[in-house]
N, C-alpha and C positions, 0 to 999 in steps of 0.2 A: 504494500500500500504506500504512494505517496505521500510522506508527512509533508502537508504544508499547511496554511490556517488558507481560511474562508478567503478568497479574494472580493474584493471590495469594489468592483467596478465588472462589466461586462468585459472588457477589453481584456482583464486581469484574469478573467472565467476560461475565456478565447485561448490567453496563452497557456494557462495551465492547462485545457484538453489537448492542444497541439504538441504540447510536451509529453502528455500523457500515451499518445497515438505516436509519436516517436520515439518515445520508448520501449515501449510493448513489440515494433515493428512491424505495426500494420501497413499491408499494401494495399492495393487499390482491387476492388471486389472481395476483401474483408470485412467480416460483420463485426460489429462492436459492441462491447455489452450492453446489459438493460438500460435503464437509465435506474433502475434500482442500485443494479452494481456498480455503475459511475458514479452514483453518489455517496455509497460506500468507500470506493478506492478513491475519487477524490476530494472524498472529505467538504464536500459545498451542499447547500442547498438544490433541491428541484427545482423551482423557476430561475434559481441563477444557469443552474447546468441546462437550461431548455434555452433559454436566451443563448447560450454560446454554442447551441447546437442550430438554433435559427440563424447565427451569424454563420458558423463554418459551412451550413448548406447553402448561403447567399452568395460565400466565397468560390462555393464549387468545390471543396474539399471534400466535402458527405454528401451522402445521398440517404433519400428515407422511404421506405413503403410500410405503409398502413396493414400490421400485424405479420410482418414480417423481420422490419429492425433497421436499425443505420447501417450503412454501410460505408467503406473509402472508396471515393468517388477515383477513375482512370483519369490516363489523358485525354482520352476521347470519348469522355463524358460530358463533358463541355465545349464551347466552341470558343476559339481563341478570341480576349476579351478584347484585342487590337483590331481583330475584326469587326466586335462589335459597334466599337467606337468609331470607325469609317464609314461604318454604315448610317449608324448616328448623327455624321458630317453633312449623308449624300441626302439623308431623308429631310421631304418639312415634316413640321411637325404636324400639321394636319394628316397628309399622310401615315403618319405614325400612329395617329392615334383612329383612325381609321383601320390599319393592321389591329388593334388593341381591341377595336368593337368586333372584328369579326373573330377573333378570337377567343375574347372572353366571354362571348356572349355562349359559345361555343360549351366554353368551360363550365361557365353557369350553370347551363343545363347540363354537364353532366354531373354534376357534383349534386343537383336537386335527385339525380339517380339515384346516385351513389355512396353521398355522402353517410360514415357511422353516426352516430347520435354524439359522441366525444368531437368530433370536426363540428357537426353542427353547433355543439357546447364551445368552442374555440373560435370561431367564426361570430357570434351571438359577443364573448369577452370582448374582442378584440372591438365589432362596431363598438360598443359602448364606454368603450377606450377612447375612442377618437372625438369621442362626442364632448368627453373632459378635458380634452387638449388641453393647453395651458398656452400652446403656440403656435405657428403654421407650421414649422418645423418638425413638433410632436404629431401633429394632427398627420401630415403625409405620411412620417413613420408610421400610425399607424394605421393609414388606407394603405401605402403597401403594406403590411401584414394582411390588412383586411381580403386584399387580391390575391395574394400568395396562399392565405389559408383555403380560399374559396376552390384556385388551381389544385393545393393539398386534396381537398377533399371528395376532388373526382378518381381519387384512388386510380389514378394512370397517371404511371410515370411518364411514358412521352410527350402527353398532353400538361404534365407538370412543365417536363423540359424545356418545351415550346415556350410556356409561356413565361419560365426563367428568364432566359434568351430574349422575348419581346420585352421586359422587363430591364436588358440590361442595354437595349438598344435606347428606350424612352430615354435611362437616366443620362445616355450622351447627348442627347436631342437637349439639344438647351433651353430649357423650359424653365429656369431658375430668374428671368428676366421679366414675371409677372407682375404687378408691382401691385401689393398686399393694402388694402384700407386701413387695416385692425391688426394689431399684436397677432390675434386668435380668431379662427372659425367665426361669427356671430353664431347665436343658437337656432337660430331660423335657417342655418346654412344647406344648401339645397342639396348637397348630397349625403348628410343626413337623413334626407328622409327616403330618398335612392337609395341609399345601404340598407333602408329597413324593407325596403319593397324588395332587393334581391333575398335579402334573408330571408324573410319573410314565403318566399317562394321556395327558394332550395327548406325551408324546413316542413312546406307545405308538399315536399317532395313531384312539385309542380315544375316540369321541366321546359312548358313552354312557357310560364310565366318569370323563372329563372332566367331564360334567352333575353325574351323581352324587356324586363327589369334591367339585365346588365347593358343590352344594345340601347336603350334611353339613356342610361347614366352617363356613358360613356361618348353617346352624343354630347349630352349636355354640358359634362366638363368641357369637351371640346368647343363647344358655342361658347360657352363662357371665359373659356382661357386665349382661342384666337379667333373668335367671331365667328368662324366658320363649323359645319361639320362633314 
């Protein structure tokens, strides 16, 4: 067992599993233990060791399937990130987020399939996470979660992978140049109530109203962030 005390930040979580997976010498298509027995060996809390397991599968280190476990992500498990960021270049962002509607609308509905009752339970945390923001900052943190769990919970990796990859193409798309009224969200913020109507649908296990819900939302950010959809 690794002695070291609780790390104190997410970043601190990140590097203590990285150390942890390079020591043990996992390779790539290795499974990695519980998350019962990672919290055992390294000695942290649950939602610390979850937080740094949502980072290193952001980073493309891990990969995960629903009742099956983590695993070490290959090289060719992901697409080269210098790629993504070129593409990033060539795209508008209309276009971009046009790719994102036909996709996650996609996704939506499968996850209204598919989704366990613990995704739907994680999907449910997280909108109502966002809704507390404190900041634009926190609030995106967690609408990407909010999308990434949704992708999680179509229990398909591919269609996870995909839409990693549309996910890492938006963040090079410079969309950081919006220019914010308020510190935070107001509470009447419109897609607030878009995240209740997809959820609402995937728990309703309603796959065309899932489609539907995520292709409106994603219009709508889009009108509202470049006029157009």
């Amino acid at each position: 067992m690794l002695n070291r005390s609780e790390p104190s930040d997410r970043s601190g979580a990140v590097a203590l599993l990285k150390e942890f997976i390079a020591e043990k010498g996992y390779t790539p298509g290795d499974r990695l233990p519980s998350e019962r027995e990672l919290i055992q060996q390294l000695e942290i809390k649950r939602n610390t060791l979850r937080k740094a397991l949502d980072t290193l599968e952001r980073e493309g280190v891990i990969w995960r399937h629903v009742g099956k476990g983590t695993f070490i992500a290959g090289q060719d498990d992901t697409i080269d990130l210098s790629m993504m960021s070129e593409i990033g270049h060539q795209i508008t962002p209309v276009k971009m987020m046009r790719a994102r509607q036909c996709i996650e609308a996609v996704v939506a509905r499968e996850a209204a399939i598919n989704a366990s009752r613990q995704a739907i339970k994680k999907i449910a945390e997280i909108k109502e996470r966002a809704k507390q923001a404190s900041s634009w900052a926190e609030y995106e943190a967690q609408d990407d979660l909010f999308h990434y769990a949704i992708a999680e919970a179509t229990d398909n990796i591919l269609l996870l992978a995909l839409f990693d990859q549309l996910a890492k193409v938006r963040r090079a798309v410079a969309v950081n140049t919006v220019i914010r009224e308020s510190e935070r969200p107001p509470e009447n913020h419109n897609s607030f109530t878009e995240h209740d109507r997809i959820f609402a649908a995937i728990e309703a296990r309603d796959p065309k109203a899932a489609h539907d819900a995520m292709w409106q939302h994603v219009a709508s950010v889009s009108a509202r962030l470049f006029g157009e959809v």
